[in-house]
N, C-alpha and C positions, 0 to 999 in steps of 0.2 A: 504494500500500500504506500500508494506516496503521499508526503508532505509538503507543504509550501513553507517556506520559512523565509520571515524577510528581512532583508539586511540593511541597516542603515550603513552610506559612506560618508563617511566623515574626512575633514582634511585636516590632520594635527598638524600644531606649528605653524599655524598659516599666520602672513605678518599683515597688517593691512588690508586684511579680508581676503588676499589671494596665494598662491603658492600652496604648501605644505608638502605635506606627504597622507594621502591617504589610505584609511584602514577601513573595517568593515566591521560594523558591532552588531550583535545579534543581539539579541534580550530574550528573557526567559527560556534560556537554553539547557533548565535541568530533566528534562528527558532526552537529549541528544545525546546517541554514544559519544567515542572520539573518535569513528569510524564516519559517523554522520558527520561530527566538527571537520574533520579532516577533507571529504568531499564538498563541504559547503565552503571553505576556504578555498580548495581545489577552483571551482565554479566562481568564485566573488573573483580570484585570480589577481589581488590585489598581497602586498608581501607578507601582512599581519591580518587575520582577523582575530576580534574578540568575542569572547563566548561569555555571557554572562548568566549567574544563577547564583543561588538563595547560598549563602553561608552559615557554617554553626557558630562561628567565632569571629566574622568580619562584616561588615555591612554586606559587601558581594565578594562574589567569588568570580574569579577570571580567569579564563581559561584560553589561551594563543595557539593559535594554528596556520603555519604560511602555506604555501600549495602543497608543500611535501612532507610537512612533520611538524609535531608539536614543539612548543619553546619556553622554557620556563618562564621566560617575562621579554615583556614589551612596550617600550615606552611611547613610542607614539598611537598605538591603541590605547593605551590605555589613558592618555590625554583626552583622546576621540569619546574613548566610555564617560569616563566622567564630564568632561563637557557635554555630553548631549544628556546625562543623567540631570546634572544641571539646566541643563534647558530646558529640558519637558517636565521638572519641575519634581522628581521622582527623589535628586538629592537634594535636601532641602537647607542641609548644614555648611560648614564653610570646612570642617575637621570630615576624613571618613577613613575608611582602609579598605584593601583588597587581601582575601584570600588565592595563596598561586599555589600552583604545584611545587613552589618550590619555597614556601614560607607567606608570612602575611608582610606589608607594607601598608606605609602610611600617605595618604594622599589631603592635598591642603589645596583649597582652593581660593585663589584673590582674585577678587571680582570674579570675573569671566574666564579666568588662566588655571588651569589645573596643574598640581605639581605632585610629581611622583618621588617618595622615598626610594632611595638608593642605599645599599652599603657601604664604609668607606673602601675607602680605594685597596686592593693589592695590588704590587707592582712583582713582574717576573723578567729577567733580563732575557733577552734572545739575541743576543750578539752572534748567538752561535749560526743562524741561519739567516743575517744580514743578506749577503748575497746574492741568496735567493730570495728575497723576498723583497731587495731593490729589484733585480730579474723579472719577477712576479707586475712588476708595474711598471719597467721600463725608463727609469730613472738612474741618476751615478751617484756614485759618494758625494761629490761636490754640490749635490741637488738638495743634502739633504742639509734644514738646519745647524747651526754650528753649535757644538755642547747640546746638543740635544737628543739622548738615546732613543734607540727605537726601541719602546718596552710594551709588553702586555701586561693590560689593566685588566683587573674586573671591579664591578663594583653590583656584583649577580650574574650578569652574563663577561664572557672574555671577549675582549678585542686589542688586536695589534694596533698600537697608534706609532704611525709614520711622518714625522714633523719633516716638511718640506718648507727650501726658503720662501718662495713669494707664490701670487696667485697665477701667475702664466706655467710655473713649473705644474703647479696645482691642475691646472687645466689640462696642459698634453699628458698625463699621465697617459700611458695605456696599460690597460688590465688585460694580462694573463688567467683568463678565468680559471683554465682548469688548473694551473700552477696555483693559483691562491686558493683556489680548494682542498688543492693537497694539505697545503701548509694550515691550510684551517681544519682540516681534520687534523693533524699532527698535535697543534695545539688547545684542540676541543673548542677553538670560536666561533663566535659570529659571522666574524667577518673582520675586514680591515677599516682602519678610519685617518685617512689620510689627510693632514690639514697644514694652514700654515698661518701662523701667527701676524704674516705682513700684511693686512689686509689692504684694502684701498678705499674703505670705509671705515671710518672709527670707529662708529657705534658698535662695530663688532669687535671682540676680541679675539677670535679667531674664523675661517670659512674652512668646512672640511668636506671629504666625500667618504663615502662610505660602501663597499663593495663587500658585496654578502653571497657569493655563488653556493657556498654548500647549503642554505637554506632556501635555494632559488631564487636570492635578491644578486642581480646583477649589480644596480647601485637605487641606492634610496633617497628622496628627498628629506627625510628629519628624522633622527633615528638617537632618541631619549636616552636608551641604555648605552649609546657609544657616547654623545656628549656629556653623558656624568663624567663615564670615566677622564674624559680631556677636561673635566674641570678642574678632576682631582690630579692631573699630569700637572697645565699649567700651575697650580697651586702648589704641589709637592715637586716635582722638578723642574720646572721652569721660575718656578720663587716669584710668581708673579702673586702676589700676598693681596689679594683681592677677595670679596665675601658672595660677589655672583659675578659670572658671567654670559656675554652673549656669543653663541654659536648660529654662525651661519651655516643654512647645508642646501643644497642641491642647484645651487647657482649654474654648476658645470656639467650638470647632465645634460644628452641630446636634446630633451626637451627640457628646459627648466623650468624647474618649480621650486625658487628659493623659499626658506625655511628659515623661523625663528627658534633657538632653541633654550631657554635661558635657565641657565644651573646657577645653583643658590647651596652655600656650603655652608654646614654647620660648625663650628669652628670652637675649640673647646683647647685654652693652653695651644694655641695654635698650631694644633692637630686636627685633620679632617676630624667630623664625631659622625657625621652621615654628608648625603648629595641628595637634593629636589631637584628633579628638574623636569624642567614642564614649559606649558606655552595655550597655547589658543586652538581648540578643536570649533569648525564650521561645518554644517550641514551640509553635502553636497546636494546627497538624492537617496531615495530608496530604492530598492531591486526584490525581485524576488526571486530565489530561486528552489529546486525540484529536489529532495531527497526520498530515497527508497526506503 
């Protein structure tokens, strides 16, 4: 027997009413296997959806699904959910939290901006496979930031961040996608989030891209769980001793759709204590689609 299930798309991180990145949130999704979540992502064909349902311990429970597999957390969906919970008037608080698969977090909402708890940063050196992972995107030593290591963050999900000098470097990048998938499976990530501190706009603190092949993201417009973690880089090795910042992201995709990203550190003895980070979900449209 089939079902109709309908999707809201929303566009997270959108600045100025336009751009983002958008996700697809489902509502009342606690009879949907993850075989259903899984083919209803399949179909939305968008990089993240959300699946939301009743929690024992959290206001909701959220559940992420991109075309090929589930994901412990995601930040621009889950801007997307709680924005539009907010809008249709369902969250009524300014304080809430999500239940994951992979623990609960705290979400805060200013005015219209939802922000997602993060963990503080771990840092893991990978000097060891520089190389190839300059190879992986077509860049030289000399491309890359000066004093600035190429480390993997987590702050819940893992990403390699790749500081590069300026925004032209930033732009010819080319991705090796199945070489950075290798390497992303090697070190259990997301994906890569390649950015550079020189920007050519102030307001931002940094513009990055982000390429995500082994979850079926080639590259993303606004992507929350990799801009935490570059909040807590520039803050922890970069010394830029600042208490938010703003990320730019998908300026350089084929078709762009710039993104605002803005992380907010908790700062304790000036040591990261956690990362929000969030921004602006917008309605695009609804859809429906067919499950068995």
């Amino acid at each position: 027997m089939s079902t109709k299930i309908n999707v809201q798309i929303l566009n997270a991180f959108a600045e100025n009413g336009k751009g983002g990145n958008p996700a697809g949130v489902v509502l009342n999704a606690d009879k949907l296997t993850n075989k259903n979540k899984l083919e209803i992502a399949k179909q939305v064909g968008l990089s993240e959806t959300a699946f939301v349902s009743e929690s024992k311990t959290e206001d909701f429970k959220l559940d992420f699904f991109t075309p090929t597999k589930q994901i412990a957390h995601c930040g621009h969906a889950t801007i997307a959910t709680f924005s539009y919970l907010k809008q249709i008037g369902i969250l009524k608080k300014n304080s809430s939290s999500k239940e994951t698969i992979d623990g609960k977090r705290k979400i805060e909402m200013i005015k219209d901006l939802a922000f997602m708890e993060q963990l503080k940063p771990s840092y893991t050196n990978v000097n060891n496979k520089k190389d190839l992972i300059l190879k992986s995107l077509g860049i030289k030593q000399e491309e890359l930031l000066s004093n600035a290591p190429i480390e993997l963050v987590n702050t819940g999900n893992s990403f390699i961040l790749i500081p590069v000098k300026n925004e032209t470097i930033l732009k010819n990048v080319t991705p090796d996608f199945k070489l950075i998938n290798d390497i992303s499976e090697t070190f259990n990530l997301i994906g890569y989030y390649v950015f550079t501190t020189n920007t050519n706009d102030s307001k931002y603190d940094a513009t990055a891209r982000m390429f995500g092949p082994r979850y079926g993201i080639q590259e993303e417009a606004g992507t929350g769980m990799a801009a935490g973690p570059l909040g807590g880089y520039l803050y922890d090795i970069l010394n830029i001793k600042k208490n938010s910042f703003n990320i730019q992201q998908g300026k350089f995709m084929k078709i762009p759709s710039p993104s605002l990203i803005i992380v907010n550190l908790e700062i304790e003895k000036e040591n990261i204590k956690a990362i929000m980070a969030g921004g602006k979900g917008i309605l695009d449209k609804k859809i429906e689609v067919i499950v068995e």
